[in-house]
GUZAGU-421411 format. One record per residue: chain; residue number from 1; x, y, z of N, C-alpha, C in turn; residue in three letters. Coordinates in steps of 0.02 Angstrom, whole numbers, plus 50000, padded with zeros to 5 digits. Last residue first. Layout:
BEGIN
   kette    nr    n.px    n.py    n.pz   ca.px   ca.py   ca.pz    c.px    c.py    c.pz   rest
       A   NUM       X       Y       Z       X       Y       Z       X       Y       Z    ALA
...
***
This chain:
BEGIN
   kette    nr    n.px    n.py    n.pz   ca.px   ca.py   ca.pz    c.px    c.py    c.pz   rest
       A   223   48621   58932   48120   48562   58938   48100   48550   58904   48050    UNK
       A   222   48778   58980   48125   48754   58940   48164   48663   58890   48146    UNK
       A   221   48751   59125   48092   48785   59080   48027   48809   59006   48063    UNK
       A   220   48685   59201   48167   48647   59179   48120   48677   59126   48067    UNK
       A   219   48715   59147   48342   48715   59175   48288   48699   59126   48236    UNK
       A   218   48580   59106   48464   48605   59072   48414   48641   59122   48354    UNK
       A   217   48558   59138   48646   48552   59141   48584   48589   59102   48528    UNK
       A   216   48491   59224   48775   48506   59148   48763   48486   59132   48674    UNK
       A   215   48504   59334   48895   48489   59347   48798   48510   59276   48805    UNK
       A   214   48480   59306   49019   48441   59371   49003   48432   59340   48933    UNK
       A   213   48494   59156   49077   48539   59183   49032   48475   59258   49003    UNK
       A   212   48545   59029   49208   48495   59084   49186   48530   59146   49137    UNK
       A   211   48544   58886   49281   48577   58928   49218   48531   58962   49199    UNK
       A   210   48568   58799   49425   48529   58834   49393   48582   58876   49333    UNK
       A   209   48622   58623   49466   48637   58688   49448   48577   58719   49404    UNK
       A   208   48581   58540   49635   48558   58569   49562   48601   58624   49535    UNK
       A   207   48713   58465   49718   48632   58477   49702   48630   58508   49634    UNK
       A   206   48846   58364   49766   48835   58438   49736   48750   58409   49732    UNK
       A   205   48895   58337   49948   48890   58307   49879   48856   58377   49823    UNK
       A   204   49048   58394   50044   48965   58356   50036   48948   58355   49969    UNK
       A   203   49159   58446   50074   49149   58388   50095   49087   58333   50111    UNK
       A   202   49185   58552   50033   49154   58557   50094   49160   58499   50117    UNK
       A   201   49307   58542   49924   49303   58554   49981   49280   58558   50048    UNK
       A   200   49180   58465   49851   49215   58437   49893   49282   58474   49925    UNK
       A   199   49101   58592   49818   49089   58546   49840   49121   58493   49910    UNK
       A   198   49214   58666   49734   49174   58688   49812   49146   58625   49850    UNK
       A   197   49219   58571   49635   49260   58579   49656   49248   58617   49747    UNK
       A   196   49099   58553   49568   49114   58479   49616   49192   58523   49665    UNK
       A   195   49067   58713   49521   49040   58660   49589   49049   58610   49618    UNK
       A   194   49168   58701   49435   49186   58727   49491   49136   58708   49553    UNK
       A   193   49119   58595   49347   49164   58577   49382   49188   58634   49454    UNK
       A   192   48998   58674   49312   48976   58620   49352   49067   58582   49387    UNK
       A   191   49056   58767   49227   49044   58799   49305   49020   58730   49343    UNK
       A   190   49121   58705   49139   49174   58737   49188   49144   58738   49253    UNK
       A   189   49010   58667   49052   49071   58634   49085   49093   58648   49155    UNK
       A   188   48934   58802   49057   48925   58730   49080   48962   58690   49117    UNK
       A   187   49040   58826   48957   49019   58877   49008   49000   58843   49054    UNK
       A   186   49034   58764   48848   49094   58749   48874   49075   58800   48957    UNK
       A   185   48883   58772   48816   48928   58699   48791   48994   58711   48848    UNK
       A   184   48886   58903   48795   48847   58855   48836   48865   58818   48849    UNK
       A   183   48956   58968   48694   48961   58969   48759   48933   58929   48824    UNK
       A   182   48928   58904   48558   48994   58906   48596   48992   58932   48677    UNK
       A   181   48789   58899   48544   48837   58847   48514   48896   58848   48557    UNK
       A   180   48726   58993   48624   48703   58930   48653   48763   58868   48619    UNK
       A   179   48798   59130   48696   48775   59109   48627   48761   59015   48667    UNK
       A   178   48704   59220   48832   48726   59159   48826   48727   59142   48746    UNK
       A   177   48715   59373   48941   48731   59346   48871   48745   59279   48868    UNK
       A   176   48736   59393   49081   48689   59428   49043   48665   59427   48968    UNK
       A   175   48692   59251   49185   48736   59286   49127   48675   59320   49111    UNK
       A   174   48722   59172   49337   48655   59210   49320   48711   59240   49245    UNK
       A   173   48696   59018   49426   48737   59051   49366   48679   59116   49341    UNK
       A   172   48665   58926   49562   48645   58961   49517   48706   59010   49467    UNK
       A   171   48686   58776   49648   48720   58825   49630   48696   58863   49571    UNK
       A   170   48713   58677   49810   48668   58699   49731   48729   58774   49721    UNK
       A   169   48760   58525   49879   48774   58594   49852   48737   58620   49794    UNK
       A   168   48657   58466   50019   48687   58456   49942   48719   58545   49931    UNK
       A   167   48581   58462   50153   48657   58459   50118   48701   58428   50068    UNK
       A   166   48489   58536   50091   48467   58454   50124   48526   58449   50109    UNK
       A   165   48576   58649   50019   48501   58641   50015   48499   58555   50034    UNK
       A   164   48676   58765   50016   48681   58723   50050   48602   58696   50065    UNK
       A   163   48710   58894   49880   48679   58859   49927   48694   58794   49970    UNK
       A   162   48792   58984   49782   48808   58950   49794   48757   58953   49855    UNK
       A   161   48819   59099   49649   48796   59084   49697   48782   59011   49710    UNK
       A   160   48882   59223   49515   48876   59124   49518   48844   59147   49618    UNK
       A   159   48874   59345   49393   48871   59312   49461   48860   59229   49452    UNK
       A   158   48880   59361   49251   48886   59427   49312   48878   59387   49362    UNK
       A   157   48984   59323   49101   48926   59302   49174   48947   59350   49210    UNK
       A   156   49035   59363   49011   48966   59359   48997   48909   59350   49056    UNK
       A   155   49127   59517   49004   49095   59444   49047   49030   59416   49022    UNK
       A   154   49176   59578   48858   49135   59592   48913   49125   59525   48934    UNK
       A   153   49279   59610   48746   49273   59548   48797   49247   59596   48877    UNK
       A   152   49333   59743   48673   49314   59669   48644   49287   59610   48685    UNK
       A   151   49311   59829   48817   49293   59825   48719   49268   59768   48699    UNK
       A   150   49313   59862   48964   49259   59800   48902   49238   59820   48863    UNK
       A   149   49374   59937   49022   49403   59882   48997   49363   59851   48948    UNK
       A   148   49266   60002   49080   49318   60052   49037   49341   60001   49003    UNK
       A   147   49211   59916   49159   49181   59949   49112   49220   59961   49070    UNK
       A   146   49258   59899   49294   49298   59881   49255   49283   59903   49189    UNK
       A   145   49170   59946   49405   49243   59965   49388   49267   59957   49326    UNK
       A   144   49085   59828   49389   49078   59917   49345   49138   59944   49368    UNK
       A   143   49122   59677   49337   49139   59723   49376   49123   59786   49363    UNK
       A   142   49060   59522   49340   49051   59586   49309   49069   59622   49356    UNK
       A   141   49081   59424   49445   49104   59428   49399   49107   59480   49366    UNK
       A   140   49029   59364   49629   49021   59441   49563   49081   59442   49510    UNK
       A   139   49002   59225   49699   49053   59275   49667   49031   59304   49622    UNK
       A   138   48934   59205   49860   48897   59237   49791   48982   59267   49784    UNK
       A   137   48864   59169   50007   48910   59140   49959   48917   59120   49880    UNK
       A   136   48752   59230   50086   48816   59278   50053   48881   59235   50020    UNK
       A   135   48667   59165   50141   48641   59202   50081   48711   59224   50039    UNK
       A   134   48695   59019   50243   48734   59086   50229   48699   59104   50146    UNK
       A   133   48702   58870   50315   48621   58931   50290   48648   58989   50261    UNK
       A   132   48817   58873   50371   48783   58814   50288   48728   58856   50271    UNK
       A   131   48951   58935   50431   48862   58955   50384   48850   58913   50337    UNK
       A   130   49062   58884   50393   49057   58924   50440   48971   58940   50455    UNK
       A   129   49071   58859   50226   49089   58811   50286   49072   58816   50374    UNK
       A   128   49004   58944   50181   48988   58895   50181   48997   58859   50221    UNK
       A   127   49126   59055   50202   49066   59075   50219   49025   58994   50222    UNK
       A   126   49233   58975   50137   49218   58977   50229   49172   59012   50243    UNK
       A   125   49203   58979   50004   49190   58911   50031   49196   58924   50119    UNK
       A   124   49174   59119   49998   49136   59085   49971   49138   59022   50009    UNK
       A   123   49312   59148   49995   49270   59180   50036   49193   59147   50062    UNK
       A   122   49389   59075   49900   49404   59061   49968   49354   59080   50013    UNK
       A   121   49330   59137   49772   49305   59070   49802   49339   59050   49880    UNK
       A   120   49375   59280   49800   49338   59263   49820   49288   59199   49826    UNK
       A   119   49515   59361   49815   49513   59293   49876   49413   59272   49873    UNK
       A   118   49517   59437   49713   49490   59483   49794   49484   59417   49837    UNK
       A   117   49514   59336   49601   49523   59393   49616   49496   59418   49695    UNK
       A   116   49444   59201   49592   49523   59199   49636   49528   59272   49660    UNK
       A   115   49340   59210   49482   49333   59188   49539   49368   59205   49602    UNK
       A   114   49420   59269   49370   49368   59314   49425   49357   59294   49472    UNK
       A   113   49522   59153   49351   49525   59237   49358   49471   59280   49422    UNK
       A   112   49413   59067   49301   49433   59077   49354   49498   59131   49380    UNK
       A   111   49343   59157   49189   49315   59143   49244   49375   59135   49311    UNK
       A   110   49381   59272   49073   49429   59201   49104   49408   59214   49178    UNK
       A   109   49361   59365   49018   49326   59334   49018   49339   59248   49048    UNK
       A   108   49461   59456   48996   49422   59488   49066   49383   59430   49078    UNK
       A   107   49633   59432   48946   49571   59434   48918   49534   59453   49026    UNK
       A   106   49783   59475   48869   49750   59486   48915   49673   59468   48908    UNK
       A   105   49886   59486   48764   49858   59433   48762   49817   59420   48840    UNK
       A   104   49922   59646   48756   49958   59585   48783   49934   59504   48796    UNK
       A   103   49799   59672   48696   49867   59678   48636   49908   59628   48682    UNK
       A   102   49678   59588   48730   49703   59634   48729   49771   59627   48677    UNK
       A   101   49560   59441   48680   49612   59480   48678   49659   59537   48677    UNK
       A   100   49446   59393   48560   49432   59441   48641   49497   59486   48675    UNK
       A    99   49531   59357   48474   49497   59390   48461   49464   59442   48515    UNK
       A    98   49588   59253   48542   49637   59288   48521   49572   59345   48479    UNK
       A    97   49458   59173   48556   49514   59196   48628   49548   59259   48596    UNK
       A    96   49431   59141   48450   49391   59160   48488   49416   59184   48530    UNK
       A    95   49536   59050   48393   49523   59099   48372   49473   59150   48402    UNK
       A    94   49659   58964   48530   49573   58983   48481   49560   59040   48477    UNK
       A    93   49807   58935   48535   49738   58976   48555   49699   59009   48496    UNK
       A    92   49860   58772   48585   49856   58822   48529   49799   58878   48557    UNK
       A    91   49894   58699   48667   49931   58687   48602   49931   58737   48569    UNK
       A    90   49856   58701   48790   49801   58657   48732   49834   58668   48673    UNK
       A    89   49959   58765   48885   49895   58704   48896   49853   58664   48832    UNK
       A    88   49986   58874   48791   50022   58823   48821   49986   58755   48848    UNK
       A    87   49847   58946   48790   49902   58904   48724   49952   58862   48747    UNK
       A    86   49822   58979   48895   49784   58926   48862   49821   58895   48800    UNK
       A    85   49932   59081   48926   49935   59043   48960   49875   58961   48929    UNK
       A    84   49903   59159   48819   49957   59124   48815   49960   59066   48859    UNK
       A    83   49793   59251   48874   49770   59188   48823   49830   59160   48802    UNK
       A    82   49798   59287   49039   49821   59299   48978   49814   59217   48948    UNK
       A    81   49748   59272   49162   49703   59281   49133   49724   59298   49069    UNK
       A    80   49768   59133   49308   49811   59175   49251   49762   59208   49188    UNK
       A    79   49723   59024   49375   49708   59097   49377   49752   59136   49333    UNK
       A    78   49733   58887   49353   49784   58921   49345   49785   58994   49365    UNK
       A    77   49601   58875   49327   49616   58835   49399   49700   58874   49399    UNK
       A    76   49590   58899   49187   49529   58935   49241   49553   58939   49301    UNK
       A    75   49654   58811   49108   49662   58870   49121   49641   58923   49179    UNK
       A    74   49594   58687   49169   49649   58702   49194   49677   58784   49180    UNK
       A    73   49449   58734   49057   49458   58729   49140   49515   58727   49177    UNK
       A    72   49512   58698   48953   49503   58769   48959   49507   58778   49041    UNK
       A    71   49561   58608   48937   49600   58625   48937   49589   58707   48953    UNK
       A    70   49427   58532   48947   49464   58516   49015   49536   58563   48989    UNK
       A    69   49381   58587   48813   49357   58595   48846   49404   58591   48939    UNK
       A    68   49466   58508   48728   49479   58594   48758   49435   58620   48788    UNK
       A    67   49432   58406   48751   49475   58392   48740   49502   58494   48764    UNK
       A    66   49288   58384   48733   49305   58364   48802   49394   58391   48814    UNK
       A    65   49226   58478   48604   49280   58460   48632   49290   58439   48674    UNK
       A    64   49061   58430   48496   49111   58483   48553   49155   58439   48583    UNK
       A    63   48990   58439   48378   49033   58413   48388   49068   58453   48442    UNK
       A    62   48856   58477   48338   48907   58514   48377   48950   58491   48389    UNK
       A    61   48792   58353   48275   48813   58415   48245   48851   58467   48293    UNK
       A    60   48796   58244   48403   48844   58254   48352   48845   58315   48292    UNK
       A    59   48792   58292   48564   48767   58312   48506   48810   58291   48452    UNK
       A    58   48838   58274   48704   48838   58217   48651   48823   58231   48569    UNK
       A    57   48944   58377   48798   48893   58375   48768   48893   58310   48707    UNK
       A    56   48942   58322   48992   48969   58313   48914   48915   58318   48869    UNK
       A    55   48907   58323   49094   48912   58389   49088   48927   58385   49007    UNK
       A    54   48840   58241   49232   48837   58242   49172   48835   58291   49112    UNK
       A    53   48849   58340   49341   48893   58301   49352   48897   58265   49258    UNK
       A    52   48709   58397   49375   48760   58429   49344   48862   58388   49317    UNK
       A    51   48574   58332   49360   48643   58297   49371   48703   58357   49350    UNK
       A    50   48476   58426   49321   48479   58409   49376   48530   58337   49403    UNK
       A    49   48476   58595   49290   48522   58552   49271   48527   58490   49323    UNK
       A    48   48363   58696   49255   48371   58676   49307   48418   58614   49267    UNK
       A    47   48353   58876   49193   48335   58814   49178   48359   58775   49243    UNK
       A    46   48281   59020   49108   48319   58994   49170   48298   58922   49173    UNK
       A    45   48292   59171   48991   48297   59096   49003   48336   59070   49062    UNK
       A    44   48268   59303   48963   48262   59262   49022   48234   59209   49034    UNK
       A    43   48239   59255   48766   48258   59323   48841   48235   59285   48896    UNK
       A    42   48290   59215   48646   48251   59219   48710   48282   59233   48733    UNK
       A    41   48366   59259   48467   48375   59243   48531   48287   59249   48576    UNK
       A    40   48474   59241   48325   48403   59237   48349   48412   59228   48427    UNK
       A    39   48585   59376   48262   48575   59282   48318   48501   59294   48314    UNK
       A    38   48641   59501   48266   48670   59449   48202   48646   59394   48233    UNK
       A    37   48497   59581   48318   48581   59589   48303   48580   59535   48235    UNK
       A    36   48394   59471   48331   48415   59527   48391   48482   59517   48364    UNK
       A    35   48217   59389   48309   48272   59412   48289   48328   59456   48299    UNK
       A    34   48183   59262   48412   48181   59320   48397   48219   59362   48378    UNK
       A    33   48146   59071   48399   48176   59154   48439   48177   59199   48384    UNK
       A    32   48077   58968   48378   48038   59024   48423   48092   59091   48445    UNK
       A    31   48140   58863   48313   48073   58882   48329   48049   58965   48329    UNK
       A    30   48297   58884   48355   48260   58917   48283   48167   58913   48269    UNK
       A    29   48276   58903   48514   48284   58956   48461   48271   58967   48398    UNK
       A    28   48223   58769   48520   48180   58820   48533   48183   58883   48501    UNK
       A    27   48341   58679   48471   48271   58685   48450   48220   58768   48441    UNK
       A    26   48425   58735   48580   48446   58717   48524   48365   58741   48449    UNK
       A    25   48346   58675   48689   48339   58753   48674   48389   58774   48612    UNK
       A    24   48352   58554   48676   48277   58576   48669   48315   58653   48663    UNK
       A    23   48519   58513   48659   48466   58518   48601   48382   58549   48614    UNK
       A    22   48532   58583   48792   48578   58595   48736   48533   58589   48675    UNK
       A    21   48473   58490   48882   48467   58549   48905   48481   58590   48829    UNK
       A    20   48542   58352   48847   48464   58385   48830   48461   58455   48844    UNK
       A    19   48676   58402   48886   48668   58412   48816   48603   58407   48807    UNK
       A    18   48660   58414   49026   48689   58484   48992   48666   58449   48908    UNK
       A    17   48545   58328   49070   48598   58331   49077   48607   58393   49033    UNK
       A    16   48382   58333   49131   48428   58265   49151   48509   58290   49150    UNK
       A    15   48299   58457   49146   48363   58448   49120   48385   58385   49146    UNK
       A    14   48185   58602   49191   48215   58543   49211   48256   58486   49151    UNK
       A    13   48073   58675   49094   48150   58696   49148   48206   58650   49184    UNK
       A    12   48025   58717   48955   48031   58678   48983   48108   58680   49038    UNK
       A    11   47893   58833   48907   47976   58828   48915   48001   58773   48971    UNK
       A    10   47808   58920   48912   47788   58861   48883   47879   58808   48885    UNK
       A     9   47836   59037   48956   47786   59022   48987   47776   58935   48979    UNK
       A     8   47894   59087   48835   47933   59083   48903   47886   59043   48942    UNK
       A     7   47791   59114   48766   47851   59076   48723   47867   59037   48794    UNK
       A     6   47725   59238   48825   47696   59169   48801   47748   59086   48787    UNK
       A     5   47838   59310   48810   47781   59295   48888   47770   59220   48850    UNK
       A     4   47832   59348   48683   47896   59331   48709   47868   59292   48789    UNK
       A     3   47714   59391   48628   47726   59335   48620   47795   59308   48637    UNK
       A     2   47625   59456   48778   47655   59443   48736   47674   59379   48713    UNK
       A     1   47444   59443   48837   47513   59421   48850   47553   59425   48785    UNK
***
């Protein structure tokens, strides 16, 4: 067995809340990850979040934002996918944004954008609603259409899915890229709020969120 097999094998999957979830694989990376680009990283990491509802991260060396964090999410709920529109909401736009950024302050990586596009959380919640057993209440984020577009700002997530399990709501996240300092932390966020948000449209309570990340990593000046 390799020693990436091995690693994975020993990997703890279940999660009280987003910030344990945050420090063991926090941990794990400078343990055990592997050196890839400018980050140490594991490869197909999938975990189980089992309050998703406790979404705040506590860490005090990460000090993370509740504060742009919920400013990011009204961005999301706005569907608007230009990074002006987050500046107006939070005062200012992060250097991270304006970096992903087209010339018109366009970005690809603004979830709820993707969600809204082609009507597809609408699709999603009356497939659910119509079909509690329904396989097909899945939004696709990564677009190969879109390829041509993704210079600076490729999606990181390619799909979200959505279940109806002892009628709770579950919900899996699948990315093809997770940095664990900045994207996790606020990625998290968002997607456990878009689950209370399906949720209570249906009008039932939420279940597990799954987070599964191909590359789940740390750049090196993070380290």
């Amino acid at each position: 067995m390799s020693t990436v097999n091995t690693i994975k094998t020993n990997m703890k999957t279940h999660f009280k809340n987003a910030n344990e979830a945050y420090e063991y694989y926090h941990d794990r990376i400078l343990q055990h990850g592997i050196p890839f680009g400018d980050t140490k990283a594991l490869f197909n990491i999938g975990f189980y979040l089992n309050n998703p509802n406790d979404k705040i991260i506590t860490n005090k060396e990460r000090k993370w934002s509740l504060d742009y964090a919920e400013s990011e999410w009204q961005w999301y709920l706005s569907g608007d996918s230009n990074v002006k529109k987050l500046g107006e909401i939070y005062g200012k736009i992060p250097a991270i944004w304006q970096k992903m950024a087209d010339e018109s302050g366009e970005v690809n990586s603004n979830y709820g954008w993707q969600w809204m596009r082609n009507a597809q959380l609408s699709h999603v919640i009356n497939k659910l609603r119509d079909y509690p057993d329904t396989r097909q209440a899945a939004i696709s984020i990564y677009d190969a259409k879109e390829i041509a577009k993704y210079h600076n700002d490729t999606p990181c997530t390619y799909a979200v899915q959505f279940s109806i399990i002892d009628d709770l709501l579950c919900m899996s996240v699948y990315m093809r890229s997770n940095d664990l300092w900045y994207g996790f932390c606020n990625d998290q966020y968002q997607f456990a709020n878009l689950q209370e948000l399906v949720a209570s449209m249906l009008g039932i309570e939420i279940g597990w969120y799954y987070h599964h990340a191909h590359n789940l990593h740390l750049y090196n000046d993070k380290i």
